[in-house]
C-alpha positions, 0 to 999 in steps of 0.5 A, spaced: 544 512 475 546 505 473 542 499 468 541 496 474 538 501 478 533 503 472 531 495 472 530 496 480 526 501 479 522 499 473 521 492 477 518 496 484 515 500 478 511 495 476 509 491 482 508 498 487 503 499 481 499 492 481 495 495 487 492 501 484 487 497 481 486 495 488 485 502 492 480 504 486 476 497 486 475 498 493 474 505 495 469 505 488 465 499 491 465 501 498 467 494 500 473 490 502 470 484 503 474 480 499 481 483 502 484 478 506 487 481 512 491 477 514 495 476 507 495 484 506 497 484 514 503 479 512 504 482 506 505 489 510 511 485 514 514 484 509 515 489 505 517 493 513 524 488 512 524 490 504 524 497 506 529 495 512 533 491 508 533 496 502 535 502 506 542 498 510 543 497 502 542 504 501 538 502 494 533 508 492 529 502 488 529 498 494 527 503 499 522 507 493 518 501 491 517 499 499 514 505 502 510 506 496 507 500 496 507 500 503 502 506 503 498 503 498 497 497 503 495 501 508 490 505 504 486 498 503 487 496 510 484 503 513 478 502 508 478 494 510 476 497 516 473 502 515 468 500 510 467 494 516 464 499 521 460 503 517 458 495 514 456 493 522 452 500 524 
């Protein structure tokens, strides 16, 4: 593995990591009221053309980060939901 390598994956690391705080925030509070969808929704895309581009480049810290950080967003966008409908019962 490459320096470069190490700092990619150092940097996805990092910001990949910056959401955990979010999942444990929203799952311990049961509330995503203050999670904008439509951020997290276009933030989603993005890191789907992240994850596209990572993988053309055949760049395991691109690819890694991106799908990691993926499942991270997807988890705050299930509880969102989630949390809304028991919120509407």
């Amino acid at each position: 593995m490459t320096l470069i390598d190490l700092i990619g994956l150092s940097a996805g690391s990092l910001t990949t990591v910056s959401f955990v705080p979010q999942v444990i925030k929203t799952w311990r509070s049961k509330s995503a009221d203050d999670i904008s969808t439509g951020m997290f929704g276009i933030f989603s895309a993005g890191l789907v053309l992240w994850l596209i581009y990572g993988i053309y480049l055949q760049s395991l810290p691109i690819i890694i980060s991106n799908i990691v950080t993926l499942l991270l967003t997807a988890i705050i966008l299930i509880l969102k939901y989630r949390y809304s409908l028991n919120r509407n019962q």
